[in-house]
C-alpha positions in Angstrom: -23.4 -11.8 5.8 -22.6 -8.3 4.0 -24.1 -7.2 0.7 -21.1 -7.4 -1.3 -20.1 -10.9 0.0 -23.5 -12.1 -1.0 -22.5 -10.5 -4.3 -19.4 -12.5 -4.9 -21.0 -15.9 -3.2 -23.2 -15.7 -6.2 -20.5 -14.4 -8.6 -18.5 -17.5 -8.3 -21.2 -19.5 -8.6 -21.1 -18.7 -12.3 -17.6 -19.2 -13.1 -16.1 -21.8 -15.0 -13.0 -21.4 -12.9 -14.4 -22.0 -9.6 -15.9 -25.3 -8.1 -17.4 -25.3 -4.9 -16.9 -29.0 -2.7 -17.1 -30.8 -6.4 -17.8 -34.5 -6.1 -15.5 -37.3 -7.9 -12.8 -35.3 -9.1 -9.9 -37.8 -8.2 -7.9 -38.3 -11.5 -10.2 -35.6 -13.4 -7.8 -32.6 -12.9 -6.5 -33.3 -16.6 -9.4 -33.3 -18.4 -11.3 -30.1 -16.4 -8.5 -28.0 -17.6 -8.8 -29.3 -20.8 -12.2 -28.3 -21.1 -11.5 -25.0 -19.1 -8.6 -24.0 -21.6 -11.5 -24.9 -24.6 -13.8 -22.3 -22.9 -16.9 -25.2 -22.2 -18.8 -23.9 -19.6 -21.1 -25.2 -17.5 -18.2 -28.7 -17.6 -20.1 -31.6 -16.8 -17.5 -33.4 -13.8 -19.8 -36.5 -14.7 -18.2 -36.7 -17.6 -14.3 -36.3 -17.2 -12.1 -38.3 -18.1 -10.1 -40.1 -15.6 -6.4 -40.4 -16.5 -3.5 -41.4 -14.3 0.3 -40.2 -14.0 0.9 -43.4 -16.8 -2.4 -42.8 -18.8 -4.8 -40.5 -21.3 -6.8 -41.7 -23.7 -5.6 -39.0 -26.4 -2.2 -39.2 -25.4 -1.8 -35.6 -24.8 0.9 -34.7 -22.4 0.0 -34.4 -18.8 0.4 -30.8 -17.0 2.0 -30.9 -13.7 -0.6 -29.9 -11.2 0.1 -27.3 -8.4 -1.3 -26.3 -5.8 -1.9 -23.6 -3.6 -3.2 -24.4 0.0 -5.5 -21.8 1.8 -5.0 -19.6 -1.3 -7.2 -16.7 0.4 -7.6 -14.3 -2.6 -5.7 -16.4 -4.9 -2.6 -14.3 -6.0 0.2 -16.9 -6.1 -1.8 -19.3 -7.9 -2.5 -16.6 -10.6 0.8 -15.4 -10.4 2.3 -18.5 -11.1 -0.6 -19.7 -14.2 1.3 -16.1 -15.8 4.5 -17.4 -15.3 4.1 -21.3 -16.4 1.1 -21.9 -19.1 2.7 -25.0 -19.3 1.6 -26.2 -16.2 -1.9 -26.3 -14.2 -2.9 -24.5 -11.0 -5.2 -24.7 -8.6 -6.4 -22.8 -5.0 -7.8 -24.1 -2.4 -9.6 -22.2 0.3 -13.1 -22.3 2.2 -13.6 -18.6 1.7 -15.7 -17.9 -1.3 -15.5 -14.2 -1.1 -12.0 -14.7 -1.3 -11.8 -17.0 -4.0 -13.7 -14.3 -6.0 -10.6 -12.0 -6.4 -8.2 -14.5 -8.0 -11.0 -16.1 -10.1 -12.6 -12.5 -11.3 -8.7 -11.6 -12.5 -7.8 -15.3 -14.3 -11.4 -14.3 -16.4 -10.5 -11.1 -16.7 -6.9 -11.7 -18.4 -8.7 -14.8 -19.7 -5.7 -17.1 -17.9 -7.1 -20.8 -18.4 -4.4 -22.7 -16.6 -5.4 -21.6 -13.1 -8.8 -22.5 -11.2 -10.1 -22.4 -7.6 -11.6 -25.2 -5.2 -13.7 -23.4 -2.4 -13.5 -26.4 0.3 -11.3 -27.1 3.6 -7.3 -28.4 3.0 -8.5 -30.7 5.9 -10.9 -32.1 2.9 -8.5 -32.1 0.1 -7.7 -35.8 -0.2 -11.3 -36.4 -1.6 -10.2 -34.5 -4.7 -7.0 -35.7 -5.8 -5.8 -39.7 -7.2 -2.5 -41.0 -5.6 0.3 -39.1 -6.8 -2.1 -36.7 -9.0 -0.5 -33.6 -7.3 3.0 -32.4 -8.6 3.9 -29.4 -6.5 2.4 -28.0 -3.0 2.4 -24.1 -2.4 1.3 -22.7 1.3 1.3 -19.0 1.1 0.8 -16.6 4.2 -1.4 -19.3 6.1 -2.9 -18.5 9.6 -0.1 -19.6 11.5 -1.8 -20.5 14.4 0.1 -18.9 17.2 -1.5 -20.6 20.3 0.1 -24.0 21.5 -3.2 -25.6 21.8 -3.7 -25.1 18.3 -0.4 -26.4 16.7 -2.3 -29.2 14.8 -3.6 -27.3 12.6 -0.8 -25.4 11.5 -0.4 -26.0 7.8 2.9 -27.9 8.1 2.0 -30.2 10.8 2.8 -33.6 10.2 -0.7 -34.4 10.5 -1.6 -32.1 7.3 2.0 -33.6 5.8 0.5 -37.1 5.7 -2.4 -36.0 4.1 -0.3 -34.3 1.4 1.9 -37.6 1.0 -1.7 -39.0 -0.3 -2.0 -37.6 -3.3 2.0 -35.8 -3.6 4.0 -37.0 -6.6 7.2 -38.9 -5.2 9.9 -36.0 -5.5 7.1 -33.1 -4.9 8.3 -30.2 -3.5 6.3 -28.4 -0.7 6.8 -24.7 -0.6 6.3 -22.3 2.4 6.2 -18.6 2.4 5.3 -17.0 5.3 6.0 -13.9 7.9 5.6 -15.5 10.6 9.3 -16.6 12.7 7.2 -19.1 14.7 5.8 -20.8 11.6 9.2 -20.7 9.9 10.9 -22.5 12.9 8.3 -24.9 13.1 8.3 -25.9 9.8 11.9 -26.4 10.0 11.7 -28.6 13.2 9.4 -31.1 11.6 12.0 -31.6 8.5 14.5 -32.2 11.1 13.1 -34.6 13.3 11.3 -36.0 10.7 14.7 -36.7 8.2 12.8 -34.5 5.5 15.1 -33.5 2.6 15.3 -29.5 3.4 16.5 -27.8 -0.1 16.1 -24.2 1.1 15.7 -21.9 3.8 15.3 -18.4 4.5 14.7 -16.1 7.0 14.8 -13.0 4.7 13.8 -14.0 0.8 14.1 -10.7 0.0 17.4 -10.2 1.5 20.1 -9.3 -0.9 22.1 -12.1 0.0 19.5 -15.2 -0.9 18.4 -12.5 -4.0 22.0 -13.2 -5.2 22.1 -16.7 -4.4 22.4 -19.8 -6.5 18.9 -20.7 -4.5 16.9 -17.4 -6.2 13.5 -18.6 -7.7 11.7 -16.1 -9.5 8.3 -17.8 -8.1 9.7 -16.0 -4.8 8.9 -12.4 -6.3 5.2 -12.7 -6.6 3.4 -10.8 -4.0 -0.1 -11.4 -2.0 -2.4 -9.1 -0.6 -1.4 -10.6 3.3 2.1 -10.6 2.4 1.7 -6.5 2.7 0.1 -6.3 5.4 3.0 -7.3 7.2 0.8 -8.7 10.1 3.5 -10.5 12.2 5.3 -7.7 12.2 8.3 -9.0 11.4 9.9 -6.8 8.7 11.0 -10.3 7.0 9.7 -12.8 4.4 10.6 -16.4 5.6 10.7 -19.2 3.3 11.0 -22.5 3.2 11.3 -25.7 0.3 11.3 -29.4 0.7 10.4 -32.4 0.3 8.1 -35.5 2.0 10.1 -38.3 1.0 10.3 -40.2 4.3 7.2 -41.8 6.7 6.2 -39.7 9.2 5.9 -41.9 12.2 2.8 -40.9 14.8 4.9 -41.7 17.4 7.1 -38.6 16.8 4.0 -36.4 17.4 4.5 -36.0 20.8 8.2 -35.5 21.0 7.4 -32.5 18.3 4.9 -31.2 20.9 7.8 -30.8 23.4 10.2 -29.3 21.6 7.7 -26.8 20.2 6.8 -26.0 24.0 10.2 -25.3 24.7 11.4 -23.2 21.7 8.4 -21.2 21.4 8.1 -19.0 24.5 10.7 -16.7 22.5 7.8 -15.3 20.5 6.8 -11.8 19.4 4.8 -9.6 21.9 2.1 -9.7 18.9 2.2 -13.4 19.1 2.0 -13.4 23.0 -0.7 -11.0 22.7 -2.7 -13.1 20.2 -1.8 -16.0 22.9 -3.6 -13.8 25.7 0.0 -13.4 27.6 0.4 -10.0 29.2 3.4 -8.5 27.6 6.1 -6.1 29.8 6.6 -3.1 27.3 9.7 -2.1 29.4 
C-alpha cells in the first residue's frame, strides 16, 4: 500500500465523521448525529440512543436519513449535507482512502449533517433498523459490464431487497450514472418488476429535462468520476424510483434473459472491458 494511502488510512481513523465496520448501529443514526452536530468526539456507539421512525426520548424531530451507496470520495453526500441541513447524510464505501476526501472537506467547512461508513453495501443491512433509511442515492457505481457479473450491479434485485430492509415505505432510490448499460438495466428491473418509475433520463443535462417540470437541483452536483467521463458516453443518465412492490426470486432468471439479449448493443469500451475483440471498421 502507497505512502499517502497509509496516510489517509490513519487520517480517518481520527475523525469524528468516519466509522469504520461500527458495531450496533441499527436505530442509532439519530443520536450519532446528534452528538456529531454537538462536536463530541471520540462518540461512544455503546451509548446511543436507540430511537425509531415513532420514537425519541427528547422528542426532538427526526432528520430524514440519506444515503449514498459506494460513495467513493464522497461528493454527493457533501454536496447534498450543503444543500439540506435539515436532513442527515451518510456514504458508504469500502475504500478508506476514498472516504478521506469527502470526510477531510465536511471538517474542513465544519458540515455536521454528513458522515461516512467505510464497509461493503453488501453489509449494509447490519447498520440500519427497519424503515431507518429515508432516501437511497447510487452515484457513478462500477457498473459491472460483464454478464457474469450482473449480480452485483448496484440495482440488481438482489441489492434491491436488501435496500427494502431498512427503506422507508415511499423511499425513493436515485441513480446517476454514465453508463447506457446500467441505465437500461436499471430501467428493465422497474419494469418487470412493476416498480413505480418517477423519472428517467438519458441526458440530465440536456436542455430539455433542464427545462422540465422533472429538474431537481440535487441533479447539478458533480463527482470526481462523473468527469472522467469513463463510459465514454458524452451523457449523464439518470434514473428515480421507488421499491414499493415484492420482488419475487423467481423473476431472477427471466431478468438474466432479457439482459442477455439486450446487451450485445454495447459500447466497444464495454466490449473491450468484456474481452470481445471489437471491428474498428
Amino acid at each position: 500500500m502507497g505512502q499517502k494511502k497509509l496516510i489517509k488510512f490513519a487520517a480517518i481513523k481520527q475523525y469524528e465523521n468516519v466509522l469504520e465496520y461500527p458495531q450496533a448501529m441499527p436505530g442509532k443514526w439519530k443520536a450519532y448525529f446528534e452528538k456529531l452536530s454537538l462536536g463530541e468526539f471520540p462518540i461512544s456507539l455503546d451509548s446511543l440512543e436507540i430511537t425509531t421512525n415513532n420514537s425519541s426520548k427528547n422528542n426532538s424531530p427526526i432528520k430524514p436519513l440519506v444515503l449514498e451507496l459506494a460513495c467513493g470520495r464522497g461528493e454527493y453526500a457533501v454536496g447534498l449535507a450543503r444543500l439540506f441541513p435539515e436532513q442527515n447524510f451518510l456514504g458508504l464505501d469500502i475504500k478508506g482512502n476514498r472516504i478521506w476526501k469527502g470526510a477531510s472537506i465536511a471538517n474542513k467547512e465544519t458540515i455536521k449533517n454528513v458522515a461516512f461508513v467505510r464497509t461493503q453495501i453488501e453489509q449494509s443491512i447490519q447498520y440500519f433498523a427497519k424503515e431507518e433509511v429515508a432516501e437511497i442515492w447510487i452515484t457513478f457505481p462500477d457498473p459491472q459490464l460483464r454478464l457474469s457479473k450482473a449480480k452485483k450491479r448496484l440495482t440488481h434485485p438482489q441489492f434491491l431487497r436488501l435496500y427494502q430492509q431498512f427503506l422507508q415505505p415511499g423511499g425513493i432510490v436515485h441513480l446517476k450514472t454514465d453508463s447506457p448499460n446500467l441505465y437500461l438495466f436499471t430501467k428493465t428491473v422497474i419494469e418487470l418488476y412493476g416498480l413505480t418509475l418517477i423519472t428517467a433520463t438519458d441526458d440530465v443535462y440536456g436542455t430539455a429535462f433542464m427545462q422540465s417540470d422533472k429538474w431537481d437541483e440535487k441533479c447539478a452536483i458533480k463527482t470526481y468520476y462523473e468527469g472522467l467521463n469513463i463510459a465514454s458516453s458524452n451523457r449523464i443518465h439518470y434514473i428515480q424510483f421507488k421499491i414499493d412492490k415484492v420482488l419475487p426470486i423467481v423473476k431472477d432468471e427471466t431478468l438474466k434473459e432479457m439482459i442477455t439479449a439486450f446487451e450485445v448493443t454495447e459500447t466497444h469500451d464495454a466490449k473491450r472491458e468484456r474481452g470481445v475483440k471489437v471491428n474498428e471498421n
